[in-house]
C-alpha positions as CSV (number, residue, x, y, z in Angstrom):
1,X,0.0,0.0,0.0
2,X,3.0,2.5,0.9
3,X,4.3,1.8,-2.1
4,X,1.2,2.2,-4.3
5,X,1.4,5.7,-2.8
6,X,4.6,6.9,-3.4
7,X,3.8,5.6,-7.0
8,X,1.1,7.8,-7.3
9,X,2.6,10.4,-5.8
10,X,5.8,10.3,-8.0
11,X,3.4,10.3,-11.1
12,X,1.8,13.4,-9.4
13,X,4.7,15.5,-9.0
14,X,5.8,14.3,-12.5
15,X,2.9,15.6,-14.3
16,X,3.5,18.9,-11.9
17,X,6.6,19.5,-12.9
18,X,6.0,18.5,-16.9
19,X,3.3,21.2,-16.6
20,X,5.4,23.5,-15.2
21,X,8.2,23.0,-17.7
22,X,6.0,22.9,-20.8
23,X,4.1,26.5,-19.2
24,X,5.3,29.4,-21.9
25,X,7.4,31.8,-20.4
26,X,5.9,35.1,-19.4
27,X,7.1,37.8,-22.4
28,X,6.4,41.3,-22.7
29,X,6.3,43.1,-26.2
30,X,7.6,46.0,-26.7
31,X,8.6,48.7,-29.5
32,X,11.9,50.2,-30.1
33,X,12.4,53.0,-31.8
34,X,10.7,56.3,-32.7
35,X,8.3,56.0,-29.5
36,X,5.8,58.5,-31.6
37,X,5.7,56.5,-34.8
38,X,2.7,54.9,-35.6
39,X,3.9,52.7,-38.5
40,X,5.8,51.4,-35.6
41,X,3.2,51.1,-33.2
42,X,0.9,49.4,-35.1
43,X,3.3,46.9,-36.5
44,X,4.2,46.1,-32.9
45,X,0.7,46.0,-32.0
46,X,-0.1,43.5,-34.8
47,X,3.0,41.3,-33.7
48,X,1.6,41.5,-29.8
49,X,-2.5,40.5,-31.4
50,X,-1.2,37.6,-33.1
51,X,1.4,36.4,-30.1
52,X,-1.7,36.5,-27.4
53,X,-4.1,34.7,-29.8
54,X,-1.9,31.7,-29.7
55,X,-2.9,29.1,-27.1
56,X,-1.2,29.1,-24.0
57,X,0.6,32.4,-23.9
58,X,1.3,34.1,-21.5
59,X,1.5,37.9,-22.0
60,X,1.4,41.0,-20.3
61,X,-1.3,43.1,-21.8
62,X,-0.4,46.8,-23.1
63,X,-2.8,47.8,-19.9
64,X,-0.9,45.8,-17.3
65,X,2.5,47.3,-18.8
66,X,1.4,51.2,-18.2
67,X,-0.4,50.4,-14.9
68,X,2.9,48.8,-13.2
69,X,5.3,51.5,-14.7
70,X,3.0,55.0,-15.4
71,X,-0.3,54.8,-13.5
72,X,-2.8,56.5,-15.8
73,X,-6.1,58.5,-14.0
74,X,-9.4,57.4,-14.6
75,X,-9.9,61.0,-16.5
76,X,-8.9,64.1,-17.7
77,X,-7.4,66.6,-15.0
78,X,-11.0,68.2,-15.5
79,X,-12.6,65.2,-14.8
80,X,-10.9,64.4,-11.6
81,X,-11.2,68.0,-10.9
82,X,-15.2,67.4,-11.3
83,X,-15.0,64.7,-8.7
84,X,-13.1,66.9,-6.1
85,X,-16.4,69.4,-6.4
86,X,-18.7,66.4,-6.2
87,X,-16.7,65.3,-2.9
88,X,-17.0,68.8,-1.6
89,X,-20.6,69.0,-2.0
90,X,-21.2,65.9,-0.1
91,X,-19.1,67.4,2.9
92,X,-21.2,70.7,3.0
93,X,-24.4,68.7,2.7
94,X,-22.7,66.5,6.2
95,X,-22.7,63.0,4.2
96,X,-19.6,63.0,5.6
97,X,-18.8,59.1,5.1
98,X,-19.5,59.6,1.6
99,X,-17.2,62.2,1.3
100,X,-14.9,60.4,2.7
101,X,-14.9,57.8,0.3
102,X,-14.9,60.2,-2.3
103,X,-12.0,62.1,-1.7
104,X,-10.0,58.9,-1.6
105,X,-10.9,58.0,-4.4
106,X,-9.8,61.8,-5.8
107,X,-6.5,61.7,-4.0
108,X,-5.7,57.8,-5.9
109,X,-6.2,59.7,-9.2
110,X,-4.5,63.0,-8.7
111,X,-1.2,61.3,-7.5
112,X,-1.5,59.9,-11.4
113,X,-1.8,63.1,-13.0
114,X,1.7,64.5,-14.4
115,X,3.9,66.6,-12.3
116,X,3.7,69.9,-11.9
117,X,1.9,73.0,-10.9
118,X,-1.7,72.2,-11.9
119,X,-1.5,68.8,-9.8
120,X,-0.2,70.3,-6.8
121,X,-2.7,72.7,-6.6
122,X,-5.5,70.1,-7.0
123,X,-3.4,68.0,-4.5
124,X,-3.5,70.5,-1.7
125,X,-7.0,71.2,-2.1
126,X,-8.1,67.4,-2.0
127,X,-6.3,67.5,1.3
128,X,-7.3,70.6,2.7
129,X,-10.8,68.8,2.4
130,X,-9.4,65.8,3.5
131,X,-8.3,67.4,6.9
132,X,-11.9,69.5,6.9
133,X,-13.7,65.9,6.5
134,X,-11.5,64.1,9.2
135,X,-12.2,67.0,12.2
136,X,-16.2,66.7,11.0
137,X,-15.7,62.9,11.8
138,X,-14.1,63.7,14.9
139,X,-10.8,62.4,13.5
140,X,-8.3,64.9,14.6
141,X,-4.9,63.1,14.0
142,X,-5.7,62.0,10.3
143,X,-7.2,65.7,10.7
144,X,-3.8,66.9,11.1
145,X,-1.8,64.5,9.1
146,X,-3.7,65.7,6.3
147,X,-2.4,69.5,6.7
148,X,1.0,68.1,7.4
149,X,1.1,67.0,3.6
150,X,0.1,70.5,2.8
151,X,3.2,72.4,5.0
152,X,5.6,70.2,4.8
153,X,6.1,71.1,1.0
154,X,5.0,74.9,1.1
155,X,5.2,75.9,4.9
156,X,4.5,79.6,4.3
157,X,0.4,78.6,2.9
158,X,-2.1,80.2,4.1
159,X,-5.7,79.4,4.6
160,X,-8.6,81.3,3.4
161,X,-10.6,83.2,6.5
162,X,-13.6,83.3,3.9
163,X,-13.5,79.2,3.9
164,X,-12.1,78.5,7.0
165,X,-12.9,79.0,11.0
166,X,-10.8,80.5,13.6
167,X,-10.1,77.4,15.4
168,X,-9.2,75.5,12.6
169,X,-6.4,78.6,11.3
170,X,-5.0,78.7,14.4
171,X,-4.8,74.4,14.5
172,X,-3.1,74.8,11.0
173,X,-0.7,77.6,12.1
174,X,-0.1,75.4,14.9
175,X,1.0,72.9,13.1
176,X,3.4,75.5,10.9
177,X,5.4,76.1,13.9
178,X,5.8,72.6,15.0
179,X,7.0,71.5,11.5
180,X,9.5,74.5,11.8
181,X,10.9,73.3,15.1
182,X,10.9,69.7,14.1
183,X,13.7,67.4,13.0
184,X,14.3,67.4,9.1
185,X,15.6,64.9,7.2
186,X,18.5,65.5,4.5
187,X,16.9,64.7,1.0
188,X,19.5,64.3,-1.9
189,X,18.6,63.4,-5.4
190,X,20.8,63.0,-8.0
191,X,20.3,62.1,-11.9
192,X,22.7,60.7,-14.6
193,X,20.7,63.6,-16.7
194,X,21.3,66.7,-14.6
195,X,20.0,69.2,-14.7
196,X,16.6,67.3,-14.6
197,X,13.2,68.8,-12.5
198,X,12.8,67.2,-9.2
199,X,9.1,66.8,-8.1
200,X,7.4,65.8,-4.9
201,X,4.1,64.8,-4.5
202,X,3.6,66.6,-7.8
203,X,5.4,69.9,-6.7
204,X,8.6,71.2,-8.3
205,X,11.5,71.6,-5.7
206,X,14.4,72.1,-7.2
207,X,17.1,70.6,-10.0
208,X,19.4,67.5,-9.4
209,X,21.5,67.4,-7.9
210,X,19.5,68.5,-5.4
211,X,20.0,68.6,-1.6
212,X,16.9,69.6,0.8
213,X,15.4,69.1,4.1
214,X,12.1,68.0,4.2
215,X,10.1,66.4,7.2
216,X,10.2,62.9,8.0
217,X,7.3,60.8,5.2
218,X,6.4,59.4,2.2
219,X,6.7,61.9,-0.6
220,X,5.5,60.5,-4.2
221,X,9.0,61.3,-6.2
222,X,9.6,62.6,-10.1
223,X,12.2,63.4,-12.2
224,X,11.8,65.1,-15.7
225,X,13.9,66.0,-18.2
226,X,12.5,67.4,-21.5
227,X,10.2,64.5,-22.2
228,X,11.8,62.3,-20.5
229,X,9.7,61.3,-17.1
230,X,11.2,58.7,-14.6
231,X,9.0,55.8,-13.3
232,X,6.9,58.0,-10.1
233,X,7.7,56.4,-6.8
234,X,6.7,56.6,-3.3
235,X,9.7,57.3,-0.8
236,X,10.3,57.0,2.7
237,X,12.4,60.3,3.5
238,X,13.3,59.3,7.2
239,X,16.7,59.1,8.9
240,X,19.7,61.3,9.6
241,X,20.0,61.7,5.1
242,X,18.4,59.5,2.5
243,X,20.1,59.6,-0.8
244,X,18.2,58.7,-4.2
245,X,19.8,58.4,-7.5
246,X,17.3,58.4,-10.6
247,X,18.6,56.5,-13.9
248,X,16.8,58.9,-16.0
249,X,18.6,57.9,-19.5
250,X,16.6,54.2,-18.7
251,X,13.6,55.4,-16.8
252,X,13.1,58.1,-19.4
253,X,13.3,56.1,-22.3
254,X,10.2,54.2,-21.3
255,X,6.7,55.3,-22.6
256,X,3.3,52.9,-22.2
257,X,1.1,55.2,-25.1
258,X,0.2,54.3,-27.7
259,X,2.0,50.9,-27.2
260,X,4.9,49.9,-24.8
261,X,8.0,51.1,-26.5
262,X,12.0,52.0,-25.7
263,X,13.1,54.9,-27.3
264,X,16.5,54.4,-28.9
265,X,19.2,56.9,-30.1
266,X,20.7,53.9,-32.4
267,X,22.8,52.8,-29.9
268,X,22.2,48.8,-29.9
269,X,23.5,47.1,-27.0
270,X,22.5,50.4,-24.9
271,X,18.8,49.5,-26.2
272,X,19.4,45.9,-25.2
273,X,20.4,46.8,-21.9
274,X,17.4,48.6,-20.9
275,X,15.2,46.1,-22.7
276,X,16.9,43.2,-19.8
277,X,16.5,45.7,-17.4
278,X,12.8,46.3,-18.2
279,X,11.6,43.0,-18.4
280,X,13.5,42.7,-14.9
281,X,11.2,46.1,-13.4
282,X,7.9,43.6,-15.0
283,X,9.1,40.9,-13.3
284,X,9.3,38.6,-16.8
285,X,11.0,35.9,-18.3
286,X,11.3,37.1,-21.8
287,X,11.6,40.4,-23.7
288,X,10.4,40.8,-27.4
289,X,11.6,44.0,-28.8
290,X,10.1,44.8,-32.2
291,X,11.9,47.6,-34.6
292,X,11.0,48.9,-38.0
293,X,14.4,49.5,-39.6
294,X,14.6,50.6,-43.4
295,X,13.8,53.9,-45.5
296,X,11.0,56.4,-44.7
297,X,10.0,55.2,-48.4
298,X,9.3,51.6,-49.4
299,X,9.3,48.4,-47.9
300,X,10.7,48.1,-44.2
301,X,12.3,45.3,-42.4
302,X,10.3,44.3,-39.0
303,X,12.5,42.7,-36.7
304,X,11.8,40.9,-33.4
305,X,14.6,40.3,-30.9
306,X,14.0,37.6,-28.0
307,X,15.6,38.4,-24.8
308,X,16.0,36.4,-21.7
309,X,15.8,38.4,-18.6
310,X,17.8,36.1,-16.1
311,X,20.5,35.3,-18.3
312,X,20.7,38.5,-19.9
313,X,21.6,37.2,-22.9
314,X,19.9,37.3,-26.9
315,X,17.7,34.4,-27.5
316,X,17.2,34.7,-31.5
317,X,16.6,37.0,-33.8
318,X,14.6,37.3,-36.8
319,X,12.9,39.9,-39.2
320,X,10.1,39.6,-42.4
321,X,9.9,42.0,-44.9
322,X,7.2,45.0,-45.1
323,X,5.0,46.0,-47.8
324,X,3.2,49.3,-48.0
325,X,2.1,50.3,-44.2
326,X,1.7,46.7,-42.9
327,X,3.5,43.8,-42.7
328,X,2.0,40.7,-44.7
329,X,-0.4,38.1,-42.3
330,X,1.8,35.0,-43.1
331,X,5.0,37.2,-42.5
332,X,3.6,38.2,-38.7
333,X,2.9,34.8,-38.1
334,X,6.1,33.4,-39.2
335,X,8.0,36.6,-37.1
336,X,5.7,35.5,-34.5
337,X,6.4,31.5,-34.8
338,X,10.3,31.9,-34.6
339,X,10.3,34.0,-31.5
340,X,8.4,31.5,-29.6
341,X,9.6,28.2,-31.1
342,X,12.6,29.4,-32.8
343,X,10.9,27.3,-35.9
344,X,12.6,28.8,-39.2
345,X,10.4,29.9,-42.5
346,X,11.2,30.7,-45.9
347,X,9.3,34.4,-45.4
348,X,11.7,34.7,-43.0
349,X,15.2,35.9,-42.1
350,X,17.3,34.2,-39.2
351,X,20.4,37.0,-37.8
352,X,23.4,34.6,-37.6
353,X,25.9,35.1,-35.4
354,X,28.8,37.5,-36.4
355,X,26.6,38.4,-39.5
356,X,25.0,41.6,-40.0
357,X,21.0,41.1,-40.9
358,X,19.9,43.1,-43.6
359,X,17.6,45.2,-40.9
360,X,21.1,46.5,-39.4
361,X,22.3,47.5,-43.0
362,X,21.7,51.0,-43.4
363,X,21.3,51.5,-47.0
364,X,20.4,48.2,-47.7
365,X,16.4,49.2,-48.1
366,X,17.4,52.3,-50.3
367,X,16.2,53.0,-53.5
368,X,19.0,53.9,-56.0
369,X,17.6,57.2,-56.4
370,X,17.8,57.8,-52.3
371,X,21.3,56.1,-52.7
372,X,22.8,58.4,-55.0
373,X,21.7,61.4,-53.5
374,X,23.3,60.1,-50.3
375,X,25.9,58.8,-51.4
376,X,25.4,54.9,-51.0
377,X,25.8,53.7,-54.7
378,X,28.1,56.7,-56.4
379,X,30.6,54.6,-58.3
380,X,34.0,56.2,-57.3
381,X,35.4,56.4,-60.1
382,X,32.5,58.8,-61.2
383,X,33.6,60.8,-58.5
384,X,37.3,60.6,-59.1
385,X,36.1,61.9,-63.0
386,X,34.1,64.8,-61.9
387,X,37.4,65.9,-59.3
388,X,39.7,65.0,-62.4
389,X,37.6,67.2,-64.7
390,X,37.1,70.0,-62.1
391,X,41.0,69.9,-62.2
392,X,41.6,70.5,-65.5
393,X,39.2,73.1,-66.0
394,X,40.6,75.0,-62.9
395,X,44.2,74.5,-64.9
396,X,43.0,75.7,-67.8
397,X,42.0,78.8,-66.1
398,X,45.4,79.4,-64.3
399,X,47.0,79.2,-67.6
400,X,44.7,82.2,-68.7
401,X,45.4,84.0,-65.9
402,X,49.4,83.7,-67.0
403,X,49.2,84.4,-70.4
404,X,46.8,88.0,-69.2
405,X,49.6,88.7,-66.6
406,X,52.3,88.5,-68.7
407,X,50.5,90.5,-71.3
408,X,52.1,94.3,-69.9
409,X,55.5,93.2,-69.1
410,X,56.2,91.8,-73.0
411,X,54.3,95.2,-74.0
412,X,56.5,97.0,-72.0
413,X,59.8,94.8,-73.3
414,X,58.8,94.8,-77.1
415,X,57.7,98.6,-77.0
416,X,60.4,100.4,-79.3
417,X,60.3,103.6,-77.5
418,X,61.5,101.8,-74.3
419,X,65.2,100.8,-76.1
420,X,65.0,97.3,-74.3
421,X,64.8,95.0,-77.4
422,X,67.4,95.9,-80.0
423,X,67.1,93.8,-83.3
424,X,65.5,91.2,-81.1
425,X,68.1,91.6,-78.6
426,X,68.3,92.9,-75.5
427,X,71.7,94.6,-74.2
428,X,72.9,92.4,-71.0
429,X,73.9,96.0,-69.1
430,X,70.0,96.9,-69.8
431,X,69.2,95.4,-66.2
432,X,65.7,96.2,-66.9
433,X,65.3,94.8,-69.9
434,X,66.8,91.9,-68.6
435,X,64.6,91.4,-65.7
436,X,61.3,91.5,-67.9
437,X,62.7,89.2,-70.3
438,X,62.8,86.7,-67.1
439,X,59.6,87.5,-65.6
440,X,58.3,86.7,-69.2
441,X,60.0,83.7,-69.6
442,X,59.0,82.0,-66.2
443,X,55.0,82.8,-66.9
444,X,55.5,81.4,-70.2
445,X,57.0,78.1,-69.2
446,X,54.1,78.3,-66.3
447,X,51.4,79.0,-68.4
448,X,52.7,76.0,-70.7
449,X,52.7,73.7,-67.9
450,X,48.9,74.7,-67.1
451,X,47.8,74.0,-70.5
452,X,49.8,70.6,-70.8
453,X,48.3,69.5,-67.0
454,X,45.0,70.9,-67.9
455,X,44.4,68.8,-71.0
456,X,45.9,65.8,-69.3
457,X,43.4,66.2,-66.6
458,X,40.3,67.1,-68.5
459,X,41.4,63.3,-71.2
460,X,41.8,61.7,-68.0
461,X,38.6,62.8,-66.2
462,X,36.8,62.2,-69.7
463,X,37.9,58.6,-69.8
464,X,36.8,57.6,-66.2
465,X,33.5,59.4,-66.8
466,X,33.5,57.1,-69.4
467,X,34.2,54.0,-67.6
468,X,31.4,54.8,-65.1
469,X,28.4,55.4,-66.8
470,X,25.8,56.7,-65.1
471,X,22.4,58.0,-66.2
472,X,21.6,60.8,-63.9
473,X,23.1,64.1,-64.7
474,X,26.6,64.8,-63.9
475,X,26.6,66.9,-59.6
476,X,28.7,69.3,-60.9
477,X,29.1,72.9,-61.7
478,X,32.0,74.3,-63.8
479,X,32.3,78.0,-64.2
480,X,35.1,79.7,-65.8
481,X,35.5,83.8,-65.7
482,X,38.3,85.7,-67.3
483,X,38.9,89.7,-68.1
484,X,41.8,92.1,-68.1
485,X,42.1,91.8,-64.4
486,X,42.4,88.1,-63.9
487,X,40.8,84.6,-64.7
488,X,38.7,81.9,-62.2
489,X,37.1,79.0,-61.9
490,X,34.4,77.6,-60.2
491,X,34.0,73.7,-59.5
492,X,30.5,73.2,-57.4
493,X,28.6,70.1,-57.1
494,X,27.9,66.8,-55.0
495,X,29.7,64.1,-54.4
């Protein structure tokens, strides 16, 4: 009998454990890229559609994703606004329980609104009613605590004698001095993108790095830079100092609208490394990162990466060809196929180790008009034909310039009247005479040179334009200009 039931025991904890290996790996999808691109958004959306309509998978839903990382509110600030004036007509009409609830309920949302000015003030005066709604219910510690949240962060606010009672002025003012005599604890943030905004509970208080002394509590902490917003957090502040360091580059590269997407400034492995480190804030076992890679016109590589989280290392790799806006149905369920099977297709392409995929390959999705004009397909000997060309024209000039500068000095030598050419001599004690006849010579023998380089060059340059055909008009400009001040030449073009 004892051994019947270890048997069936065994077979128990077999099929456990077979169902626990065989369970598909928790995965998040997300985007990387041009965070506000919605050829890229939808692609990855279409990718994430067809993974979770697959049997078995287990996927954290685009909802999920912003929830753990950027709590949206239920509403617009108006909205939540609305439901502060609906909790503070329940309090003048005395429902105070209702209120109660209510203003909970308003507090939960404003805390996910974005930080700044407008939330702060919509923050103090949810507690300010708070603290009114706790003395009504006789609660005069959570009374307190309540205007606490409002000093703490702006001790020098004052409340309305229009709104609010004697009594209840002189207990906030009360509770001014006491927070001005109490012990403060040192709060330091820092940020590897200073200088970034530091905000608490909503209210701006200074740039990182950032030193401050704040009362002892749990502040709800934000750092912004630009766009960039780090993950909001609530912090204990308590102690002699507490120190915070916010990775803004990795934080702020996160968004959760309109799909969950990295933002990446091309650098790879740094968009790896915040893709491990993401799926390790989710708590997941995999990471698929989905890029559109390829030119703004034409078809575009879409290319899922598998990453496992533990290991930090790359799984696989694979991408499928676009067409138009969308990415064929077969192709997305090939793309999606490999990444959880690692089962290869003809639609699709495999990246293979210490091989570039066509997806990293900037120019290969060019057209050869984009290519030319960038660059990416100009033969170089083309290029060498237009510089050759350019060359000889610019020679050509020079030697005009010679032959117009040399122009007054054989006037002045051959000129009869000045007696330096006799019989087509000139008398070697004429040291005049002499000196022209050298200046002449040496910008004839110049000017010869010129001419020979020049039509060297412009044969040459004629030859390889030759051996390079190409049927789009040559990117160059030649302009020659020449009077009885001087000769030029222009060469303009691109290359």
């Amino acid at each position: 009998m004892t051994f019947l039931n270890n048997s069936y025991s065994m077979v128990v904890l077999a099929l456990v454990l077979g169902s626990v290996a065989g369970a598909a790996p928790r995965r998040v999808v997300v985007s990387s890229g041009d965070c506000k691109d919605a050829e890229l958004s939808g692609q990855a959306r279409a990718l994430y559609d067809r993974l979770v309509s697959r049997p078995g998978e287990n996927v954290l839903g685009a909802a999920d994703f912003a929830e753990r990382l950027f709590p949206p509110p239920s509403g617009s600030f108006e909205d939540i606004k609305r439901q502060l004036e609906a909790a503070q007509g329940q309090f003048y009409e005395a429902r105070h329980a209702r209120a109660a609830q209510a203003i909970d309920e308003v507090l939960r949302q404003v805390t996910r609104l974005p930080p700044g000015q407008a939330r702060w003030k919509l923050y103090v005066d949810t507690q300010l009613l708070l603290a009114m709604n706790q003395r009504a219910l006789g609660k005069v510690k959570e009374s307190d605590d309540a205007f606490r949240n409002v000093l703490r962060l702006e001790p020098e606010y004052a409340l309305d004698p229009d709104y609010y009672t004697p009594s209840t002025r002189q207990a906030f003012d009360k509770l001014r001095r006491e927070l001005a005599r109490g012990r403060k604890v040192k709060l330091s943030v820092k940020s590897n993108l200073s200088p970034s905004e530091v905000f608490l509970d909503g209210r701006s208080v200074g740039q990182t790095p950032l030193v401050l002394e704040v009362p002892a509590g749990t502040y709800d902490l934000s750092v912004k830079k630009g766009e960039a917003l780090s993950f909001p957090r609530q912090l204990p502040v308590q102690g002699a100092e507490t120190p915070v360091l916010v990775d803004l580059a990795y934080e702020g590269s996160i968004s959760a609208s309109p799909f969950p997407c990295l933002a990446s400034d091309g650098d790879g492995e740094t968009e790896l490394s915040h893709a491990v480190r993401l799926g390790g804030t989710l708590g997941v076992e995999e990471v698929i990162v989905v890029r559109l890679e390829g030119a703004h016109n034409g078809p575009k590589w879409l290319a899922a990466t598998v990453l496992n989280v533990e290991g930090g290392q790359k799984l696989r790799e694979g991408g499928v060809k676009t067409q138009g806006l969308d990415a064929p149905s077969e192709s997305i369920s090939a793309l999606v196929d490999f990444v959880t099977t690692g089962k290869d297709q003809p639609s699709l392409v495999v990246a293979m180790p210490n091989h570039q995929p066509p997806w990293e390959q900037p120019s290969a999705m060019l057209t050869p008009e984009v290519k030319e004009k960038s660059g990416g397909s100009v033969k170089p000997l083309r290029v060498l034909s237009y510089v050759t060309l350019g060359v000889g024209v610019a020679a050509l000039a020079g030697a005009g310039y010679m032959r117009l500068s040399l122009e007054p000095e054989w006037q002045e030598l051959t000129n009869p009247a000045n007696g330096h050419m006799v019989d087509g001599k000139i008398n070697a004690e004429d040291t005049r005479g002499v000196q022209l006849l050298r200046d002449v010579a040496q910008k004839h023998n110049t000017m010869v040179g010129l001419l020979v380089g020049s039509g060297a060059a412009v044969v040459t340059g004629t030859v390889l334009f030759f051996l390079s055909p190409n049927d789009a008009p040559p990117p160059v400009s030649v302009g020659v200009t020449a009077g009885p001040d001087g000769a030029g030449a222009t060469l303009s073009g691109t290359f």
